[in-house]
N, CA, C and O atoms as a GROMACS GRO file, in nm:
protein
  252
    1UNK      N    1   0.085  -0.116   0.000
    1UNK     CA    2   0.000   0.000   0.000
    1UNK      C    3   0.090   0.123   0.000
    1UNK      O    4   0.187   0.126   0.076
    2UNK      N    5   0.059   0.233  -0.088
    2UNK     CA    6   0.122   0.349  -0.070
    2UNK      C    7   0.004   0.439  -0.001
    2UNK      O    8  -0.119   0.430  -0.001
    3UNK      N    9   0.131   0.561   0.080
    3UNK     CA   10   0.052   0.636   0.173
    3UNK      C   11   0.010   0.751   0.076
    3UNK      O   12   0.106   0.821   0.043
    4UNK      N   13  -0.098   0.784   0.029
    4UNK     CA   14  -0.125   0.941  -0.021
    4UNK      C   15  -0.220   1.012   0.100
    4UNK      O   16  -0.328   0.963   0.133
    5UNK      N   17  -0.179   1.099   0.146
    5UNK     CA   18  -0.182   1.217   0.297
    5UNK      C   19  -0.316   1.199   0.190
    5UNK      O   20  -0.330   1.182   0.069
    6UNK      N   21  -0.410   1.214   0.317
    6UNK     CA   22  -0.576   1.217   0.327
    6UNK      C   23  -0.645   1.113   0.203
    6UNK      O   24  -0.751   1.059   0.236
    7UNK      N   25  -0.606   1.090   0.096
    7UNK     CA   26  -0.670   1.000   0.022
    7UNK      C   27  -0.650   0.820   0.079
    7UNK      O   28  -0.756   0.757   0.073
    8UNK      N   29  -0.565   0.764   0.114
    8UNK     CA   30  -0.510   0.625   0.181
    8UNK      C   31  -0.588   0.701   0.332
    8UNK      O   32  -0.614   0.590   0.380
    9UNK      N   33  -0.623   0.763   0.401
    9UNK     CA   34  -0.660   0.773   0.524
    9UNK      C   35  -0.769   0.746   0.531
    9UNK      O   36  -0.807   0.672   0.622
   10UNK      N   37  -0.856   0.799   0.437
   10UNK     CA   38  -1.040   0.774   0.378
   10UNK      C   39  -1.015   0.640   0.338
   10UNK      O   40  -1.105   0.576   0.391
   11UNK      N   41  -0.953   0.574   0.284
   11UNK     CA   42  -0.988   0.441   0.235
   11UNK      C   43  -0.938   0.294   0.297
   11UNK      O   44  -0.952   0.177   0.261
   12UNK      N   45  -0.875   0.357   0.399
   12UNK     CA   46  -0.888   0.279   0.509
   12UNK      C   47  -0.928   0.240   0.619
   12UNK      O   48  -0.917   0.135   0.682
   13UNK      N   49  -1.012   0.413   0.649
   13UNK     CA   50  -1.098   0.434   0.766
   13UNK      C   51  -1.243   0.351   0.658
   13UNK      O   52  -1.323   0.278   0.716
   14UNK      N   53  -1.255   0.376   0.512
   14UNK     CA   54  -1.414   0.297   0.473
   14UNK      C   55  -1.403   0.157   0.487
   14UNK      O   56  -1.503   0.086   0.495
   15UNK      N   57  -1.246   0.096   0.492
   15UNK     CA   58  -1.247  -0.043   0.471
   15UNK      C   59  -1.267  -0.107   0.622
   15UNK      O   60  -1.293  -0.228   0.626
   16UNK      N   61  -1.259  -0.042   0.736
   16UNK     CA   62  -1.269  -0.111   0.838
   16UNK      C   63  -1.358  -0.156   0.853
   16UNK      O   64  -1.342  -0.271   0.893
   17UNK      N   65  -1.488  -0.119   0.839
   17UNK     CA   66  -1.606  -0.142   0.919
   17UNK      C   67  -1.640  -0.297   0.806
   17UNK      O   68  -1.716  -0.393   0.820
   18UNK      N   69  -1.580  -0.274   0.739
   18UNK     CA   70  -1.632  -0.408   0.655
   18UNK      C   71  -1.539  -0.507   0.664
   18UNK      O   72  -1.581  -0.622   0.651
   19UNK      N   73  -1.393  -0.484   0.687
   19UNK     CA   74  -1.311  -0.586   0.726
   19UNK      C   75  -1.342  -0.689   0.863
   19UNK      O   76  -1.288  -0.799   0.870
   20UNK      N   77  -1.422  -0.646   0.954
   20UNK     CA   78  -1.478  -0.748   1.025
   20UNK      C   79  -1.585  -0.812   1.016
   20UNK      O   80  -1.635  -0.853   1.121
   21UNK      N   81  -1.655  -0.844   0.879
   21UNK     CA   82  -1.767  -0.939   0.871
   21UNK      C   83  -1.689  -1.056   0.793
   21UNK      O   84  -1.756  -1.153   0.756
   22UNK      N   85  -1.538  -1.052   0.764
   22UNK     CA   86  -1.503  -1.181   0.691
   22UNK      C   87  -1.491  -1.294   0.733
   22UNK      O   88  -1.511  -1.312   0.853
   23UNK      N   89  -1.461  -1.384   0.664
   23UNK     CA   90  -1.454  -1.535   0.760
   23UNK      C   91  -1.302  -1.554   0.880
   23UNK      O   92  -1.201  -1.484   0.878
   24UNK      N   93  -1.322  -1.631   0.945
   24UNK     CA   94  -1.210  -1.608   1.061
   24UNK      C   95  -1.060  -1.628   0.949
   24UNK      O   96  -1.054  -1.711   0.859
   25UNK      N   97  -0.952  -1.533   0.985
   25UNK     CA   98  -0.854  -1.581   0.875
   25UNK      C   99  -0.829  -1.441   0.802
   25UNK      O  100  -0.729  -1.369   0.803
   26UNK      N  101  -0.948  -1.425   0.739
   26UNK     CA  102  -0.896  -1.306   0.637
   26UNK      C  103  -0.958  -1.187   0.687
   26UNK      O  104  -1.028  -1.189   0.788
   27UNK      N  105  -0.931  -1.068   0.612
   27UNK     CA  106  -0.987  -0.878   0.689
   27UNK      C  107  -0.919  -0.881   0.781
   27UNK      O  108  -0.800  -0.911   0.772
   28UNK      N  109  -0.986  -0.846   0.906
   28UNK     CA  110  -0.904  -0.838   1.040
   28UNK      C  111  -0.942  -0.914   1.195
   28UNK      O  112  -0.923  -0.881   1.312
   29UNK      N  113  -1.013  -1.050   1.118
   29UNK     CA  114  -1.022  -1.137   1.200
   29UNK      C  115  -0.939  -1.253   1.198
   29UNK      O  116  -0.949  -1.354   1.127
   30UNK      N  117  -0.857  -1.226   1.283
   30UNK     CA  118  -0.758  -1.391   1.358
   30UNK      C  119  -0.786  -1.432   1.472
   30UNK      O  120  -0.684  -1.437   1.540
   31UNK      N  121  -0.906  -1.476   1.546
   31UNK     CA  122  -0.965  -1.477   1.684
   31UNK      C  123  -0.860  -1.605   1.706
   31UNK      O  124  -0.772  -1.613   1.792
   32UNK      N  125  -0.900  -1.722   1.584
   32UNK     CA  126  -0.857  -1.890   1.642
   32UNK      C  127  -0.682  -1.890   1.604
   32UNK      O  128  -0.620  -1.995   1.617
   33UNK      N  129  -0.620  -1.775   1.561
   33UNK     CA  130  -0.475  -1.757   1.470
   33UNK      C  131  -0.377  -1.735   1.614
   33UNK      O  132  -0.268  -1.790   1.627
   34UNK      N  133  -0.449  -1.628   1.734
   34UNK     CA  134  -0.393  -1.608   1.800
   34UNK      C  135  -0.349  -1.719   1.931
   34UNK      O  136  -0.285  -1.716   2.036
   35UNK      N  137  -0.426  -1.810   1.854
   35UNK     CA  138  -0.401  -1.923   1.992
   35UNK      C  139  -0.259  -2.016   1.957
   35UNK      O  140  -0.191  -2.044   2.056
   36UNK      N  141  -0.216  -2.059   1.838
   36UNK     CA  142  -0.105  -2.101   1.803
   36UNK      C  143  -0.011  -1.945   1.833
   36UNK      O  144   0.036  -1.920   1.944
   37UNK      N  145  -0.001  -1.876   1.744
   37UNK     CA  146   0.076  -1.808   1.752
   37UNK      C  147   0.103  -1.799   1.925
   37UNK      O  148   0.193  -1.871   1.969
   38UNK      N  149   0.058  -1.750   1.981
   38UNK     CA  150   0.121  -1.743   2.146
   38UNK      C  151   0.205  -1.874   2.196
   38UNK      O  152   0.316  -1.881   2.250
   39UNK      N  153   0.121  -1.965   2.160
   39UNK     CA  154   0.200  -2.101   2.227
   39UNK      C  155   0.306  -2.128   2.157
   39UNK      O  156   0.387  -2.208   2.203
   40UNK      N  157   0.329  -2.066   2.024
   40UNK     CA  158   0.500  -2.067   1.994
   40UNK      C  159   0.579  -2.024   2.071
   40UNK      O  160   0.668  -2.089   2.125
   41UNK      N  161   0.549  -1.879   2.088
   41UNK     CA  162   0.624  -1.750   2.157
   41UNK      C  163   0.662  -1.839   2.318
   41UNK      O  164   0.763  -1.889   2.367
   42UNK      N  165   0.501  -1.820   2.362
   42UNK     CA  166   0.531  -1.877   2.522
   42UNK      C  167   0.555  -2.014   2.565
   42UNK      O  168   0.578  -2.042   2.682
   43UNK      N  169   0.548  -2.103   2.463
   43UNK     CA  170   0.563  -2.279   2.487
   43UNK      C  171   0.524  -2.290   2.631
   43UNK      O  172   0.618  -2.304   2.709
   44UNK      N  173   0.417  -2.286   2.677
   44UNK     CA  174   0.361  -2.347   2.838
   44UNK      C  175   0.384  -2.471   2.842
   44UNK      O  176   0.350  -2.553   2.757
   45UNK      N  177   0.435  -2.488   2.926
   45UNK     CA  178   0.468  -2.692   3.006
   45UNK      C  179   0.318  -2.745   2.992
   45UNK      O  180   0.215  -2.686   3.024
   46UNK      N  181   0.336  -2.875   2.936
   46UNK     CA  182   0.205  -2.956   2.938
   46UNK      C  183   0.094  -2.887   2.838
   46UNK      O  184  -0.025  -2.917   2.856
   47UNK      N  185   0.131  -2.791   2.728
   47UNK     CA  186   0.036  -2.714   2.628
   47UNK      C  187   0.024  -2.855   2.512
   47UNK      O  188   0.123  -2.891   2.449
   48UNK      N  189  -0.110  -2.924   2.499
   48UNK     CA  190  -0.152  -2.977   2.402
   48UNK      C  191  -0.277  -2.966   2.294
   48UNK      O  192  -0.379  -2.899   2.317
   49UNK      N  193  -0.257  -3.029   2.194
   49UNK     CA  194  -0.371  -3.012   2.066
   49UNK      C  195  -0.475  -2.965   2.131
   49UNK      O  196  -0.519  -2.853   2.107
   50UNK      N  197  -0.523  -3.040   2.217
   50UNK     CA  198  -0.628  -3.044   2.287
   50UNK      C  199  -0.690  -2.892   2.390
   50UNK      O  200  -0.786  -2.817   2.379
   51UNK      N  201  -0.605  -2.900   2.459
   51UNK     CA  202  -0.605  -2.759   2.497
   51UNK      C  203  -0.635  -2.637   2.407
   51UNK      O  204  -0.738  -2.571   2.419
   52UNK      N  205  -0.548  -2.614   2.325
   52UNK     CA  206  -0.559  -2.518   2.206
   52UNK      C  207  -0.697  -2.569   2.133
   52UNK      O  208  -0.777  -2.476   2.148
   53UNK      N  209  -0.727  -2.620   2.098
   53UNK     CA  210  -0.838  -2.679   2.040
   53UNK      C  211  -0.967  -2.587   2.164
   53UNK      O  212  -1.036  -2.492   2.126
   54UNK      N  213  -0.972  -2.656   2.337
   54UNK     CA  214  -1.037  -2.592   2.372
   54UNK      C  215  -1.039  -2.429   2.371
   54UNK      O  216  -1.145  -2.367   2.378
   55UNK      N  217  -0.938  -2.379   2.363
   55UNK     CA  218  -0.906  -2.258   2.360
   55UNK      C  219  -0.952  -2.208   2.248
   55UNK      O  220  -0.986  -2.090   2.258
   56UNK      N  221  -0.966  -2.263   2.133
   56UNK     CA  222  -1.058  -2.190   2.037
   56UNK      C  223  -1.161  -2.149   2.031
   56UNK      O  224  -1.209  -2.043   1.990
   57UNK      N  225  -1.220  -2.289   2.100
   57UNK     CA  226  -1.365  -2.276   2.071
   57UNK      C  227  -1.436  -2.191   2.201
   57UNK      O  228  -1.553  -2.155   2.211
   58UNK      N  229  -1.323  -2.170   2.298
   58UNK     CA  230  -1.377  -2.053   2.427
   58UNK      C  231  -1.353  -1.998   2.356
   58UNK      O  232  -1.404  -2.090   2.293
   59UNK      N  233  -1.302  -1.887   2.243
   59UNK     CA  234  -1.268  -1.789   2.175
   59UNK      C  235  -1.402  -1.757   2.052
   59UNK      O  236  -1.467  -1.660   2.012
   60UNK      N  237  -1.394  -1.874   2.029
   60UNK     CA  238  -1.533  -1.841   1.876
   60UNK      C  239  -1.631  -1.856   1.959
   60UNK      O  240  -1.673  -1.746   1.996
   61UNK      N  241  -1.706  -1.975   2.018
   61UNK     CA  242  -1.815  -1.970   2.080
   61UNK      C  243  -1.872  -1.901   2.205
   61UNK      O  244  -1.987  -1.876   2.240
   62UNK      N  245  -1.719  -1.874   2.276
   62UNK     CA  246  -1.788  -1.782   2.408
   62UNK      C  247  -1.781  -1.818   2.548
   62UNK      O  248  -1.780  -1.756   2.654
   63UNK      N  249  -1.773  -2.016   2.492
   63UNK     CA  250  -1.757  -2.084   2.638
   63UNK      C  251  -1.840  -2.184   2.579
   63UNK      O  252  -1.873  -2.283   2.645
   0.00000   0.00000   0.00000
């Protein structure tokens, strides 16, 4: 993306509101992305599939 002062500012402030109705993954939703990514960074003792797995679905569904 190139920056043009006030024209790139409008067309990124119109693209937000629509970048969050996409499917999880693409726009600016990574709800289930952020659960791997951390457990790289932080590797917790005893972190399995399973876990992360629950951890998603507390993330998409709510609980």
């Amino acid at each position: 993306m190139k920056w043009i002062p006030f024209v790139t500012f409008w067309q990124v402030t119109a693209d937000l509101p629509f970048a969050v109705n996409m499917p999880d993954g693409h726009g600016h939703v990574y709800t289930t992305q952020y659960v791997d990514a951390w457990a790289q960074v932080l590797k917790p003792p005893g972190w399995t599939d399973e876990k992360a797995e629950d951890l998603r679905d507390l993330l998409t569904d709510g609980g």
